[in-house]
C-alpha positions in Angstrom: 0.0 0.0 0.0 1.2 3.9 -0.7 1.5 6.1 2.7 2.3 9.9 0.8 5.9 9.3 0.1 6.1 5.9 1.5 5.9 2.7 0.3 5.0 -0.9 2.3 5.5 -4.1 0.8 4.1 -7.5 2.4 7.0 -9.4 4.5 9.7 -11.5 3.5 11.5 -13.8 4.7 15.5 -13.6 5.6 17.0 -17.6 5.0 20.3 -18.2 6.1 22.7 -21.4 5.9 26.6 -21.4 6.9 27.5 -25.1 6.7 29.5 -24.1 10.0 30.4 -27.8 11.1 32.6 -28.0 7.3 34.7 -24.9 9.4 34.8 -26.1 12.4 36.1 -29.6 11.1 39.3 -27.9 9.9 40.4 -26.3 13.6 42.8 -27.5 16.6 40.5 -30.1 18.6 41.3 -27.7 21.5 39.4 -24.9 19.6 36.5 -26.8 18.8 35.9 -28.2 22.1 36.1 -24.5 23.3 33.7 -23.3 20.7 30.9 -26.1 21.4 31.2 -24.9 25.0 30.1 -21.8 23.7 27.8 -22.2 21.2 26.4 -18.9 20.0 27.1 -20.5 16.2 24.3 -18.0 14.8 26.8 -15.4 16.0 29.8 -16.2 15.0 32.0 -14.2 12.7 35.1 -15.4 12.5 38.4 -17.7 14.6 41.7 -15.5 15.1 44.7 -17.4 15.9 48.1 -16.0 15.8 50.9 -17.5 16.4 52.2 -16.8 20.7 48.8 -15.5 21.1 45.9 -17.0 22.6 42.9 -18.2 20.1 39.8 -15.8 19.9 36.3 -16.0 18.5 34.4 -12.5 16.9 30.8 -12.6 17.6 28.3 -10.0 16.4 28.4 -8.6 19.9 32.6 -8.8 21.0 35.3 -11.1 21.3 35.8 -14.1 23.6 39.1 -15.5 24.1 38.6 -19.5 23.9 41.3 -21.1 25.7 44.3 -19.7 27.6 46.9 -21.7 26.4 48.9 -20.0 23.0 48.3 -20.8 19.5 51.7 -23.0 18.2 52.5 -23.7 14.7 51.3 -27.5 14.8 47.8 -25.8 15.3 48.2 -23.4 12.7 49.4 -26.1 10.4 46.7 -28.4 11.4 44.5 -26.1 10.0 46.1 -25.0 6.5 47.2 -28.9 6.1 43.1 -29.1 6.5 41.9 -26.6 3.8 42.2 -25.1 0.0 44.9 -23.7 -1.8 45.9 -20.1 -1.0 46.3 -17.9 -3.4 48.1 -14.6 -4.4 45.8 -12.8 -1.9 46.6 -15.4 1.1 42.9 -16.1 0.7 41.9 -19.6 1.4 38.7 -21.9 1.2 36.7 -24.6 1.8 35.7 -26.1 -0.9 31.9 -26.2 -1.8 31.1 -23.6 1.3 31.6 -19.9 1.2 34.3 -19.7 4.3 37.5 -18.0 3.5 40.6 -18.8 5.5 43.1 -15.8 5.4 46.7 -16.0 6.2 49.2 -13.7 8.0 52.9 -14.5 7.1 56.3 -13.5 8.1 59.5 -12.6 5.9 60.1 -16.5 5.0 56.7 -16.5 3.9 55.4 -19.0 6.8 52.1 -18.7 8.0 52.3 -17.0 11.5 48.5 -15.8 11.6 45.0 -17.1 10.5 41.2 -15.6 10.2 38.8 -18.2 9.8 35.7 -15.8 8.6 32.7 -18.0 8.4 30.4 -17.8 5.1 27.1 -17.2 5.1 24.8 -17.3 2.3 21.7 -15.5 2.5 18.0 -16.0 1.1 15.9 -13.1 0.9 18.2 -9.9 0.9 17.4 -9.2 -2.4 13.9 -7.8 -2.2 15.1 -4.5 -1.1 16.6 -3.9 -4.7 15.0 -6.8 -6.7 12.7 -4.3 -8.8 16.4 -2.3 -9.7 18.2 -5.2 -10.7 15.9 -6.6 -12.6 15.3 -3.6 -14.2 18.1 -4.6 -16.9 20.2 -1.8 -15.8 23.5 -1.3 -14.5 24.0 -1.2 -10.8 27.1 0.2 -8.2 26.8 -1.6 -4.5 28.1 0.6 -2.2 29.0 0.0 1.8 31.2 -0.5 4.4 33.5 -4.2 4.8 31.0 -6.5 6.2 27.8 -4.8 5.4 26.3 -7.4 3.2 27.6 -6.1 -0.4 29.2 -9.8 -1.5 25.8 -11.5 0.2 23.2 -9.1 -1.4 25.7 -9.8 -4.8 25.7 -13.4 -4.2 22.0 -13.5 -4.3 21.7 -11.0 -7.0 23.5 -13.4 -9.2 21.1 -16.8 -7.9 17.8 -14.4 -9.5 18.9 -12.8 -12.3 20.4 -16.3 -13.6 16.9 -17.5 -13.3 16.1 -15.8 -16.6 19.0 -14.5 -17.7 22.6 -15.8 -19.1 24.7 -15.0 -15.6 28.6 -14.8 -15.4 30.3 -14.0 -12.1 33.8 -13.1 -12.0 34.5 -14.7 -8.8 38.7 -13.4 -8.3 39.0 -14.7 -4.7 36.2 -17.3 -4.6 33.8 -14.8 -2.5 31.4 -15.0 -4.7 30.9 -19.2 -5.4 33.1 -20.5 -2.9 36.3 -22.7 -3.2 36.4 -25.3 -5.4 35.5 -26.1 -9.0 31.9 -26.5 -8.1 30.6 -23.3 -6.8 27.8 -23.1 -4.0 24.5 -23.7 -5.1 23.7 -19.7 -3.3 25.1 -18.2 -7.0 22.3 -20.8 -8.7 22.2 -21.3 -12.4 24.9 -18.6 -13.0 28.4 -19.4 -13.9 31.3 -18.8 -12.5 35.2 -17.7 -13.7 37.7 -18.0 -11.3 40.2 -15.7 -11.7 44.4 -17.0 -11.3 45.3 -14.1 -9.6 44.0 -10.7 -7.9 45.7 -8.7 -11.0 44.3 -10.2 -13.7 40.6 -9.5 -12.8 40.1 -6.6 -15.2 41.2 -9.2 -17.8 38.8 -12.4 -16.9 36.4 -9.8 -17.2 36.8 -8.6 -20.7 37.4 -12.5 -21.8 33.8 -13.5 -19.8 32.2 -10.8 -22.5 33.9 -12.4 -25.4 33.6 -15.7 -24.9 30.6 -16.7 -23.0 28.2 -14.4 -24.8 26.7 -13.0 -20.8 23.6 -11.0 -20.5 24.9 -9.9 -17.3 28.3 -9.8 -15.4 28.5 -9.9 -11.7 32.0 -8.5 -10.2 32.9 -8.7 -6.8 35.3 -5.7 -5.6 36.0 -3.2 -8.6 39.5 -1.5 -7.1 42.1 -0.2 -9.9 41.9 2.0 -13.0 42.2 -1.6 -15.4 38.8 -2.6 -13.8 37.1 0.4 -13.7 38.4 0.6 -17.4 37.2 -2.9 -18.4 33.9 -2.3 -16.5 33.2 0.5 -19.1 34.3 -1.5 -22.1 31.7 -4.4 -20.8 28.8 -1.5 -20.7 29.4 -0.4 -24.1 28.6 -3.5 -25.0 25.3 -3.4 -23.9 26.2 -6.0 -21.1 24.3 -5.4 -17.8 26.8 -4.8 -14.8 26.1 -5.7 -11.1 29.4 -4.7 -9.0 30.6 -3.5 -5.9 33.5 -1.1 -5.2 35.3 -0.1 -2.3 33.1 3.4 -0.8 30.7 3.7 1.7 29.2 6.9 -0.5 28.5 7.7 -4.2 30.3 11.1 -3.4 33.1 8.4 -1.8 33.7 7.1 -5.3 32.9 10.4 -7.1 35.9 11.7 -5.2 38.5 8.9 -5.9 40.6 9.4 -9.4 40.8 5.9 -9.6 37.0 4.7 -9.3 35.4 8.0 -10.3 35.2 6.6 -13.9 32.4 4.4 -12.5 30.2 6.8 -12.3 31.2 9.2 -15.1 34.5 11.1 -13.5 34.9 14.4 -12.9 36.8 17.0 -15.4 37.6 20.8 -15.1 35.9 23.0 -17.2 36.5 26.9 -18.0 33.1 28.9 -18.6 32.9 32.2 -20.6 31.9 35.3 -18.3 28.2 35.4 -19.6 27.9 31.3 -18.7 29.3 32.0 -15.7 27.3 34.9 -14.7 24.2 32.7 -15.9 25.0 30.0 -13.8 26.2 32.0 -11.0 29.6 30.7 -10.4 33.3 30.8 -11.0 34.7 30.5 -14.3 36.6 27.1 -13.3 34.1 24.5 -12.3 33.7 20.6 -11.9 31.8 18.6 -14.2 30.5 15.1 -15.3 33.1 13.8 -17.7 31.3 10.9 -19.5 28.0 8.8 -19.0 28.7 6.8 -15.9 29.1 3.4 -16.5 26.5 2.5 -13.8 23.5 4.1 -14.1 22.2 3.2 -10.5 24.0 3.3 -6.9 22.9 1.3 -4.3 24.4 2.6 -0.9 24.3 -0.3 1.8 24.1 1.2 5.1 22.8 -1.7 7.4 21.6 -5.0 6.2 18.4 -4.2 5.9 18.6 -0.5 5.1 19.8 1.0 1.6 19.9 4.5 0.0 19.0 4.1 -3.7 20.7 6.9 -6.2 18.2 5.9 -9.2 19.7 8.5 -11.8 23.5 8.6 -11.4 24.5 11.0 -14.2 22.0 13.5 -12.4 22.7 12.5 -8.6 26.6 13.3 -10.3 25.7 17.0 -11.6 23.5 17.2 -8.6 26.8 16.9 -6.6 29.3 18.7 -8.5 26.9 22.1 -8.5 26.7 21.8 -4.9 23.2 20.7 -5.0 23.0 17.4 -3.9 19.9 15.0 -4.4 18.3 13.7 -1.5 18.5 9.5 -2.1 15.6 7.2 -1.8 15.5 5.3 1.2 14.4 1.8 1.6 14.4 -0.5 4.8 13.1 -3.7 6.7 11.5 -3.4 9.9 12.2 -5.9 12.1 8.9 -7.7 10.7 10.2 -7.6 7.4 8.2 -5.6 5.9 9.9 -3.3 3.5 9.6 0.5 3.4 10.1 3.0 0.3 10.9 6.0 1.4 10.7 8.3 -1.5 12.7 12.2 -1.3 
């Protein structure tokens, strides 16, 4: 039903599965035992150990240190001995689940330190933005690390491939999961590993030319090569779902390397009677090109979002000094979601 500038959809439901025991399985029996005395598995976020320091467990609500006695290097090693590959990144998995294993390492490139982040997928997150995305146009996912943007992605990718031809360029296995046989949270959409962190703006162009995608899902946009390919891909009339690191649009509007995303910014010199028109200085900012995503999604909580539904004006909006008041949308805590409309 419509409430003046507000919108309220019926409830939906949030489905959530972490296939924790396949993480805990890979830990020091000492750190299991600890963790079962616990519980709390609901809450978990991730196992710290580092090496001459005692073992600790991140819930949503603080730390808890699980035993007293110091993490040694058997322990550390019963756990990599235990788990996938790491890569360039020191980015780890388990394969078929959507844990990631990180490693710390010293000057002889041992492994002194490990986060064991626990994987979550998520059913139901994409409602707040499912009418945008499936809209056929390009969209930016915005937030803070650990807001949600690689879950809402992850589900993003399972719907769209429903009806549409879905690549995911998956570079550290965030996306899919480790393993050749990505989790069934990304659906019917298939997934590119990439060899290394660098090459990701070029797995990108090669998903465009040789798997003929409707849409291409991109975890993590962060250089000049990416933003660069993620234009290229656009041209081409390729539907783009991404995330890049910003909490903001002005965030990325304001970074030379990403600002491309959303059309970059470019000095320009007005004559006197433009100037006088517009009532500025001579020298002012402007949009440099069509942004290459034409909607922003900023994630602000997990079940809150600010929508920028017209980028290329939100950008001039900005740049003038003028900005544009974003839609709003939430989910109370019965799920229903709100449209709050400037």
């Amino acid at each position: 039903m419509s409430t003046g500038d507000q919108t309220v959809s019926q409830s939906v439901q949030i489905e959530i599965t972490d296939d924790l025991e396949a993480l805990v399985e890979v830990l020091p029996p000492t750190i299991v035992e600890a963790l079962h005395k616990i519980g709390r598995g609901e809450d978990l976020l991730e196992i710290v150990l580092d090496l001459g320091r005692r073992p600790e467990a991140r819930y949503v609500d603080g730390e808890v240190t699980l035993t007293s006695k110091e993490v040694d290097r058997d322990e550390l090693d019963h756990v990599v001995q235990r788990i996938g590959h790491f890569g360039d990144d020191n980015r780890a998995g388990i394969e078929r689940t959507l844990h990631r294993i990180s490693a710390i390492r010293n000057r002889e490139r041992e492994v002194v330190g490990l986060t064991c982040r626990v994987g979550r997928a998520v059913y139901g997150t994409i409602d707040i933005i499912r009418d945008i995305v499936e809209s056929g146009r390009s969209v930016l996912l915005l937030g803070r690390p650990g807001v949600g943007k690689t879950t809402m992605l992850r589900e993003v990718a399972r719907v769209l491939a429903d009806k549409k031809r879905v690549v995911i360029v998956d570079t550290s296995n965030e996306i899919g999961g480790d393993g050749d046989i990505p989790h069934p949270a990304i659906g019917r959409a298939r997934r590119m590993q990439v060899p290394t962190p660098v090459l990701q703006h070029a797995v990108m162009i090669e998903a465009v030319e040789n798997h003929m995608p409707e849409t291409i899902v991109i975890d993590e946009i962060g250089n000049d090569l990416e933003a660069a390919a993620a234009r290229t891909i656009a041209e081409r009339g390729v539907q783009l779902v991404g995330t890049a690191h910003g909490n903001t649009l002005d965030n990325i509007l304001m970074n030379p390397t990403l600002a491309d995303l959303v059309g970059g910014i470019q000095t320009v010199t007005l004559s006197d009677e433009e100037a006088r028109r517009r009532g500025t200085q001579k020298s002012v900012l402007e949009r440099k090109a069509p942004p290459t995503f034409q909607v922003v999604v900023e994630i602000q909580e997990r079940d809150r979002v600010a929508v920028h539904h017209d980028v290329a004006e939100a950008v001039d909006a900005l740049l003038r000094g003028r900005p544009i008041p974003p839609e709003i949308r939430y989910r109370d805590a019965s799920g229903r979601l709100h449209i709050e409309r400037a």
